[in-house]
C-alpha positions in Angstrom: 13.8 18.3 32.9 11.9 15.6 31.1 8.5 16.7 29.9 5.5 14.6 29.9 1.9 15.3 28.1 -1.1 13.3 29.5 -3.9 13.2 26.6 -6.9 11.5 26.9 -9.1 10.7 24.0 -12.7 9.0 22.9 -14.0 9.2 19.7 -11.7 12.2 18.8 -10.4 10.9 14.8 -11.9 14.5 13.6 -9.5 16.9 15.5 -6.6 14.7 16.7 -4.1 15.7 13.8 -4.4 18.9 14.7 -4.0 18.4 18.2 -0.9 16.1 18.4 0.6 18.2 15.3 0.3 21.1 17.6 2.2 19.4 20.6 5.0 17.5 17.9 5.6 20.8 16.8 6.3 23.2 19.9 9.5 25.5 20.0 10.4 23.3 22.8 10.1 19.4 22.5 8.3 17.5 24.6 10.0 13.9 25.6 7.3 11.4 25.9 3.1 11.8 24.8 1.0 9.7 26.8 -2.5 8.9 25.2 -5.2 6.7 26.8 -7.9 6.0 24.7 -11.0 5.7 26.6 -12.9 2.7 24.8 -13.0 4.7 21.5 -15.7 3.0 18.6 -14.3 5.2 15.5 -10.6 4.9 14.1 -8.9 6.9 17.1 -7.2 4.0 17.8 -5.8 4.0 14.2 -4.7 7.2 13.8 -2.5 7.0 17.6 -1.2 3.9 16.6 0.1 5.6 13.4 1.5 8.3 15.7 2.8 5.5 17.3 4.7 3.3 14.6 6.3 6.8 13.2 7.5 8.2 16.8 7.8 5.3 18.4 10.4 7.0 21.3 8.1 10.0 21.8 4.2 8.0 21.8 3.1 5.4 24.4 -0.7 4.7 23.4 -3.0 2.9 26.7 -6.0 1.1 24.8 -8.7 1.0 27.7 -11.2 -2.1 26.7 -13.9 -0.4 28.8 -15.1 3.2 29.2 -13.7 4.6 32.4 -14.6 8.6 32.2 -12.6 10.9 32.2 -11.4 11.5 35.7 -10.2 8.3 35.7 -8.9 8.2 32.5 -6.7 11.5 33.2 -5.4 9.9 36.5 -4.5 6.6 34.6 -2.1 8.6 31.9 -0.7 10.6 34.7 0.2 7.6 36.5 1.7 5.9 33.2 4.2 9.0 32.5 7.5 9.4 33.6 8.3 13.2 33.1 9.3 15.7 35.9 6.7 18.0 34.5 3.2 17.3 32.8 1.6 19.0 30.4 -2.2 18.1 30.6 -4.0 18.3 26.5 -7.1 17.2 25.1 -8.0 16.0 22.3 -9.7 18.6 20.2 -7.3 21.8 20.9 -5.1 22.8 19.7 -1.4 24.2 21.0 0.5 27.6 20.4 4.1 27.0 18.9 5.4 28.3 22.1 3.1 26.8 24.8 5.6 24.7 26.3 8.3 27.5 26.1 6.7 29.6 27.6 5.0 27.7 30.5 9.0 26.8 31.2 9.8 30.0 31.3 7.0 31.3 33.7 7.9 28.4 36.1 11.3 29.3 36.4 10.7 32.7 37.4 8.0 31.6 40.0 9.9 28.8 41.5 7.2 28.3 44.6 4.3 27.6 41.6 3.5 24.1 41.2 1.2 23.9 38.6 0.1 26.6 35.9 -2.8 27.3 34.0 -3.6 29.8 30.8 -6.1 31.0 28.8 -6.8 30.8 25.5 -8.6 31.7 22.2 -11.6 29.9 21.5 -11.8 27.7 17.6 -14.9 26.5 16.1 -15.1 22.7 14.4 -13.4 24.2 11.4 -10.7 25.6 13.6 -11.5 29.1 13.1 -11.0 31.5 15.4 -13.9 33.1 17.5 -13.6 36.9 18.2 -14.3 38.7 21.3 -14.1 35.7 23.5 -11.5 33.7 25.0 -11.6 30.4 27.6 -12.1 32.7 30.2 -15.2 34.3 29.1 -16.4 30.7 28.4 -15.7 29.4 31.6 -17.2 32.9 33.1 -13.8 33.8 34.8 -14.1 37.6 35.3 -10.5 38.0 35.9 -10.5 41.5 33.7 -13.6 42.8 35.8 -11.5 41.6 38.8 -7.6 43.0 37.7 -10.2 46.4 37.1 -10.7 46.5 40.7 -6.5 46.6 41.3 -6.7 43.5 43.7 -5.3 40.3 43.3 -7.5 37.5 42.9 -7.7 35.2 45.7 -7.5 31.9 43.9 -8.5 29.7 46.9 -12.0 31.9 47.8 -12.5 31.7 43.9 -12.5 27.7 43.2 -13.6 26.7 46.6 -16.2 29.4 46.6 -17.4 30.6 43.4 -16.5 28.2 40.6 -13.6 26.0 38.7 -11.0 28.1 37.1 -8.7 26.2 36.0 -8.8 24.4 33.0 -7.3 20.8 32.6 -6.5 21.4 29.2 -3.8 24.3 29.9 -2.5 23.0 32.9 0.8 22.0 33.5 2.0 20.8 36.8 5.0 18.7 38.7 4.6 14.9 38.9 6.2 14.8 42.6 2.9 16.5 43.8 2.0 13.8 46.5 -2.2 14.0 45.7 -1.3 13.0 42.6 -0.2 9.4 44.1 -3.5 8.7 45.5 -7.4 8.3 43.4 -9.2 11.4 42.4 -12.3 11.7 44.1 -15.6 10.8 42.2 -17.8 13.6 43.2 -20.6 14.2 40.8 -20.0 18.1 38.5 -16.2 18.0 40.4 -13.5 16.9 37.3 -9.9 16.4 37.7 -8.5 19.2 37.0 -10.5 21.4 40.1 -9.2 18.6 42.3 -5.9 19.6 41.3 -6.6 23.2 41.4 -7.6 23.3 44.7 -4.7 21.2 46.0 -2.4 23.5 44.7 -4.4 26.6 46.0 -4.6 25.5 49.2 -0.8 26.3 49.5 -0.7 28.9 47.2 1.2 27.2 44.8 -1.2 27.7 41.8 -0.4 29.9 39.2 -2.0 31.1 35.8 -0.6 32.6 32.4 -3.4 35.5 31.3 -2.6 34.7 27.8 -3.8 32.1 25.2 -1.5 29.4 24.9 -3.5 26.8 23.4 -6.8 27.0 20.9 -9.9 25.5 22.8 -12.5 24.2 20.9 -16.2 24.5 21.7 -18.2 22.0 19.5 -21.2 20.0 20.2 -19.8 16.7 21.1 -17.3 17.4 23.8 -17.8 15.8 27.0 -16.4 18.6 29.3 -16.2 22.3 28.1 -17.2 25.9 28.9 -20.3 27.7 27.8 -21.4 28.7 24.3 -24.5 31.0 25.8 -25.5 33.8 27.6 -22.0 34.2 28.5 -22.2 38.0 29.9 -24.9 36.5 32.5 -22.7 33.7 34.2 -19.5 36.0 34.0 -21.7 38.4 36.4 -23.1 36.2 38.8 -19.7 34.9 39.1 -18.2 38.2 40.3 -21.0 38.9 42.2 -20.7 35.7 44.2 -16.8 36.6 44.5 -17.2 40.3 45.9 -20.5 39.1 47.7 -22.5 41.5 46.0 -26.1 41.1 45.6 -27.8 44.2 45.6 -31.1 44.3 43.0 -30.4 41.0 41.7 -33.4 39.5 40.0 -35.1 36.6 41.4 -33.8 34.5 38.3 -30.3 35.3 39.5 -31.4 34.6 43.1 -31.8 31.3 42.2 -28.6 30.7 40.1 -26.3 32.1 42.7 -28.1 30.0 46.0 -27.7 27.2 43.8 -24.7 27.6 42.7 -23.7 28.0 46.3 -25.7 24.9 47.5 -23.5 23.0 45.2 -20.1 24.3 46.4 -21.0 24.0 49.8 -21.9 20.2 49.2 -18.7 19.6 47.4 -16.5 21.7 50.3 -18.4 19.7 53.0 -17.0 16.4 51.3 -13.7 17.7 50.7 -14.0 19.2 54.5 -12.7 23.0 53.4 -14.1 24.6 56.6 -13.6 28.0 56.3 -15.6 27.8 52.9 -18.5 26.0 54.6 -18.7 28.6 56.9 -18.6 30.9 54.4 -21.0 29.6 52.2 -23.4 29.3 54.4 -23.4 32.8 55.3 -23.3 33.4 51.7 -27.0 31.7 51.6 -28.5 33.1 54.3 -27.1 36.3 52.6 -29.2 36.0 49.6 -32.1 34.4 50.8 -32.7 37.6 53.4 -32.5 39.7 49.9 -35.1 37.3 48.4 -37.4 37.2 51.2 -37.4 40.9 51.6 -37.6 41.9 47.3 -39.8 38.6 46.5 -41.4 37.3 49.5 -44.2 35.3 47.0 -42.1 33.6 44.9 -39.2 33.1 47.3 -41.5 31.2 49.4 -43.1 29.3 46.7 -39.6 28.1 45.5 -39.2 27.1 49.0 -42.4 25.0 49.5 -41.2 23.2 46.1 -37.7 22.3 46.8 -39.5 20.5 50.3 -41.8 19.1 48.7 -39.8 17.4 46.1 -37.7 15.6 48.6 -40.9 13.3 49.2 -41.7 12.6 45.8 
């Protein structure tokens, strides 16, 4: 099986030896690393055209002479590799020895799974480790408060419902997916890799790794990552959304989960998931019954605003 990794970089000179190190380095060898460079104004370019000139059988660089973003950006190295399987990286992490090994081996014991995603530990700008967090907490995936419960999660309700969680950055998946062939959608707060998360979930072909393949790093200058605050509070919205539980939530939290849902049920409505409109919607009228009934004042006063502020 060749293996492909799709990396997508802009501005990234302080972190990309460690990164591409990381992935030159695994147990298992990768065949071909793809890196589009997204209009980069520092010495990226430089330092993947080294890359380049010393592996020249393992690097193919794409020099974009405009800024795209990064959904399209993504989509364009995907296109450009040639591997069975990619391995989606960016350009700040960096890998476990054994990432690739390992994915491999998980993929081959669940041969229905298309793509896979992990977690991982969480590295600061000088690439030291962060305790008693991982990418989960940072991307407020309560899968330990869940797996407490002694269900399984229902990926599908989660991402469609709830929020993203999947990140592009551990994901590996097959290149003969057939979405993959056709444009990511531009919808605004949607990136690439929940489009491909929720393509794979909708035939239960999405799998995940609960354990830290790769070292993400939070840092001020990122253009997509999880959160560095007030983790605790979006970890328990986000499980009360999943298990629809909203009893003596402030009105704070009213307000983060209704628009939290108003938001998902926009981008379900474009990507016409019916079942999770419907759902959603009952998830709304859900909360704002609570609301009306434990703070009728400000409920309404929230209300009165949100009208008003589609005229001005």
């Amino acid at each position: 099986m060749k293996i492909s990794v799709c990396l997508i970089s802009f501005n990234g000179s302080s972190f990309l030896h460690e990164q591409i190190n990381s992935i030159i380095a695994q147990s298992v060898p990768v065949h071909e690393i793809i890196v589009s460079d997204d209009a980069s104004s520092d010495n990226t370019l430089s330092i993947l055209n080294n890359y380049s000139l010393k592996f020249p059988e393992l690097f193919k660089i794409i020099n974009n002479k405009f800024n795209i973003g990064a959904v399209r950006n993504i989509e364009k190295a995907i296109q450009a590799s040639s591997g069975d399987l990619i391995f989606l990286a960016d350009q700040d992490d960096i890998w476990m020895p054994n990432k690739v090994e390992l994915t491999l081996a998980y993929l081959e014991q669940n041969p229905t799974i298309k793509c896979v995603f992990t977690n991982g530990l969480i590295i600061n700008d000088q690439s030291e480790i962060i305790e008693q967090t991982s990418l989960w907490d940072t991307m407020s995936f309560p899968m330990n408060l869940i797996q407490e419960t002694g269900s399984d999660i229902n990926l599908l309700k989660y991402i469609t419902e709830v929020e993203n969680l999947a990140t592009g950055a551990t994901m590996a998946f097959y290149k003969s997916l057939s979405f993959l062939q056709e444009p990511f959608p531009l919808i605004e707060g949607m990136f690439h890799d929940r489009w491909i998360a929720l393509n794979l979930c909708l035939h239960n072909q999405l799998g995940f790794i609960n354990q830290p393949l790769i070292k993400y790093r939070l840092h001020a200058n990122q253009v997509i990552g999880g959160k560095k605050d007030n983790q605790q509070y979006f970890i328990s919205n986000h499980i009360r959304l999943y298990n629809q539980e909203f009893n003596q939530i402030t009105f704070k939290e009213y307000k983060d989960l209704a628009n939290k849902c108003a938001y998902n049920l926009s981008l379900n409505k474009q990507l016409n998931f019916v079942q999770a409109v419907g759902n959603l919607i009952k998830t709304l009228e859900q909360l704002d019954i609570i609301a009306k009934k434990q703070y009728p004042i400000r409920y309404w006063l929230r209300k009165c605003k949100k009208a008003l502020s589609r005229f001005f």
